[in-house]
Structures are given as structure tokens and as C-alpha cells.
C-alpha atoms as a printed R data frame, in Angstrom:
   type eleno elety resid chain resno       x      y       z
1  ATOM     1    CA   UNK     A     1 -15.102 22.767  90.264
2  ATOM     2    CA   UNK     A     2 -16.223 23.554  86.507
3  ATOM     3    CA   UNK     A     3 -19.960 22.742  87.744
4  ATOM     4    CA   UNK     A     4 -19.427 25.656  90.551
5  ATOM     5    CA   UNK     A     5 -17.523 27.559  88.021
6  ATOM     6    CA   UNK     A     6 -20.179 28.141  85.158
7  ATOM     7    CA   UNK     A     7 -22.853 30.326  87.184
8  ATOM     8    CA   UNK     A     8 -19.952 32.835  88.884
9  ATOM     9    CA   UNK     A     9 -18.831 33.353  84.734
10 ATOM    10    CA   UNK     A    10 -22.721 34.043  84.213
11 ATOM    11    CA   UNK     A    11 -23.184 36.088  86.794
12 ATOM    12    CA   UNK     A    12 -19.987 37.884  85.889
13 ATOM    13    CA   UNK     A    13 -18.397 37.675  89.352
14 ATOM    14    CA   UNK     A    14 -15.868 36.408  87.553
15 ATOM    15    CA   UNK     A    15 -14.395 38.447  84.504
16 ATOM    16    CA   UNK     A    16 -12.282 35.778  82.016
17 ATOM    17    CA   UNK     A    17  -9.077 37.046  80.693
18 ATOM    18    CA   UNK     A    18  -8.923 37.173  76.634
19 ATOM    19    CA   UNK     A    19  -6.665 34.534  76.674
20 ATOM    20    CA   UNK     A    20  -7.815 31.984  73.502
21 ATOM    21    CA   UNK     A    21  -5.705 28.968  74.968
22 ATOM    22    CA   UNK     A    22  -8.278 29.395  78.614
23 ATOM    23    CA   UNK     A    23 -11.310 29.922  76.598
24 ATOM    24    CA   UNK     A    24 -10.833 27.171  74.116
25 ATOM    25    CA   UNK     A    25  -9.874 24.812  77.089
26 ATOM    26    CA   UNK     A    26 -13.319 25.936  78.592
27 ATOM    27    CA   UNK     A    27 -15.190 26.226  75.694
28 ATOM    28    CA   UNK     A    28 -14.576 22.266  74.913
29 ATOM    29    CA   UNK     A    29 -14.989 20.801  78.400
30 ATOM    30    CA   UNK     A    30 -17.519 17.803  78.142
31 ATOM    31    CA   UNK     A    31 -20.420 17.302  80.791
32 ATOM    32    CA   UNK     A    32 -21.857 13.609  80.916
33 ATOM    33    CA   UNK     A    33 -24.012 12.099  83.579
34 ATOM    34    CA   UNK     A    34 -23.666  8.520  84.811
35 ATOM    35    CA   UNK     A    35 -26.001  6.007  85.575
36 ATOM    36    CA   UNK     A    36 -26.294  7.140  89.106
37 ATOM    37    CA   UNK     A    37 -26.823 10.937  87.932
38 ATOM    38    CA   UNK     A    38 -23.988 12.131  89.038
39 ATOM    39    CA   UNK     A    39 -22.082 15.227  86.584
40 ATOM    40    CA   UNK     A    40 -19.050 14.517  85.536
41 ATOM    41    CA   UNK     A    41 -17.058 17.218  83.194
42 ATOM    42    CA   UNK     A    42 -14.063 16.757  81.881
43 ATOM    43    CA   UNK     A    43 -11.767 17.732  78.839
44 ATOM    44    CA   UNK     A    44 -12.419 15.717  75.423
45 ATOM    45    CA   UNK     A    45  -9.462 12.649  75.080
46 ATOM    46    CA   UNK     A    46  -6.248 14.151  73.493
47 ATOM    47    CA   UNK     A    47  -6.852 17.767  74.848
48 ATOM    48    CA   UNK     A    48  -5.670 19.783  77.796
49 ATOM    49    CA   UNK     A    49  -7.388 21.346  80.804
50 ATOM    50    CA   UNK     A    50  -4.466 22.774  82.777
51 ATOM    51    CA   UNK     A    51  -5.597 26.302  82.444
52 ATOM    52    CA   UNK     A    52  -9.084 26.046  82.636
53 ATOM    53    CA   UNK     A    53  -8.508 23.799  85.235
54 ATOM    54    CA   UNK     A    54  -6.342 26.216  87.517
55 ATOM    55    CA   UNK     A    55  -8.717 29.008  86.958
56 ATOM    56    CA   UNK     A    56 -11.833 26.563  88.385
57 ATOM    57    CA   UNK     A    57  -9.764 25.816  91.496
58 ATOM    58    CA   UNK     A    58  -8.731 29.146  92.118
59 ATOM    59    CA   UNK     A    59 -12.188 30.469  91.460
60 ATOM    60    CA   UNK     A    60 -13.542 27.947  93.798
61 ATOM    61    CA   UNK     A    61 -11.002 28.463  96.767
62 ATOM    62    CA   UNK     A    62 -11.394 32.408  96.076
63 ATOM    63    CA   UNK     A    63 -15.297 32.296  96.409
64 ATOM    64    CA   UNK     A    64 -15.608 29.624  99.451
65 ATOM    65    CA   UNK     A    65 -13.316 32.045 101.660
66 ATOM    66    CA   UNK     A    66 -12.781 34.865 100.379
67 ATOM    67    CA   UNK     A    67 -15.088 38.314  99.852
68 ATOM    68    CA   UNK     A    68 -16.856 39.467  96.672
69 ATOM    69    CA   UNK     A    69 -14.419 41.825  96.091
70 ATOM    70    CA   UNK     A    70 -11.613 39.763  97.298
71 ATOM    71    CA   UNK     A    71 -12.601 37.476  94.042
72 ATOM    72    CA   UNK     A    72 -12.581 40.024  91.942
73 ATOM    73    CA   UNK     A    73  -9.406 41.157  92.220
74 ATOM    74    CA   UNK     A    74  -7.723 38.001  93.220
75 ATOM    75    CA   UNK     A    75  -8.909 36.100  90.413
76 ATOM    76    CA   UNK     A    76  -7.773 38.703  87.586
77 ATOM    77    CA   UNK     A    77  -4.047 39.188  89.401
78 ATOM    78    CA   UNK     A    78  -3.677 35.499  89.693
79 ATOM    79    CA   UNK     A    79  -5.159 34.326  86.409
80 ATOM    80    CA   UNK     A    80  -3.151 36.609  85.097
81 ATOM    81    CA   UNK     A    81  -0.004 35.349  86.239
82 ATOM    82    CA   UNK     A    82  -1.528 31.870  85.532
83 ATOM    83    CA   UNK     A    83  -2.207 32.587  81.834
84 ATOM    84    CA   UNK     A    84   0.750 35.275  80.990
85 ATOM    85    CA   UNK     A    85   4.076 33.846  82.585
């Protein structure tokens, strides 16, 4: 999800809330490739991923079925309620 995630955030389809605990989760994801060269990214030992982690899936479930604009708003109401409460 975080591979699929990185080029929506570039593109700014998807607008990031100023929440430091979600940026700081995303921020300090690792990406390492295996033997095989397959991706793999994950959260450094000892730290936490929850939020970045529900704001990937969301993002990804929003943008495989949903419109443009659907995103959009989806992803700031629910990211919202992720991050705030």
C-alpha cells in the first residue's frame, strides 16, 4: 500500500493532514529490496505505523473504487476522524 501511496501524495491527489504523529510515521517508513527484487517497506523496529498505515489502506481502497473526487473528499473526512478522535 505505501508503494501505491507515495505517487497519489506527489501528485497531490491526496492532501496529508498536519498531523506530526502521521507524518513522522511516514516520514520514517523503510524501503528494502530482497534478493528476489521484490519492495518491501515497513516501519523501523521499535516504532509505530498504525496511522500511516490506515491512511495507505484507505487511500488505496478510496482510489481502486472510488472517483477522483470521491478521494478527495473521502480521504480528508476519514483521515480526519482517523487522526483527530
Amino acid at each position: 500500500m505505501y508503494i501505491d501511496l507515495l505517487p497519489l501524495i506527489n501528485s497531490r491527489r491526496v492532501e496529508l493532514l498536519d498531523n506530526a504523529r502521521l507524518i513522522n510515521q511516514l516520514v520514517s517508513l523503510e524501503r528494502q529490496v530482497s534478493r528476489g527484487g521484490r519492495e518491501n517497506i515497513d516501519h523501523p523496529r521499535g516504532q509505530h505505523d498504525d496511522l500511516s498505515n490506515a491512511l495507505a489502506g484507505l487511500v488505496a481502497a478510496i482510489s481502486k473504487y472510488g472517483s477522483y473526487d470521491l478521494q478527495y473528499r473521502c480521504c480528508r473526512r476519514n483521515a480526519r476522524s482517523l487522526c483527530m478522535g
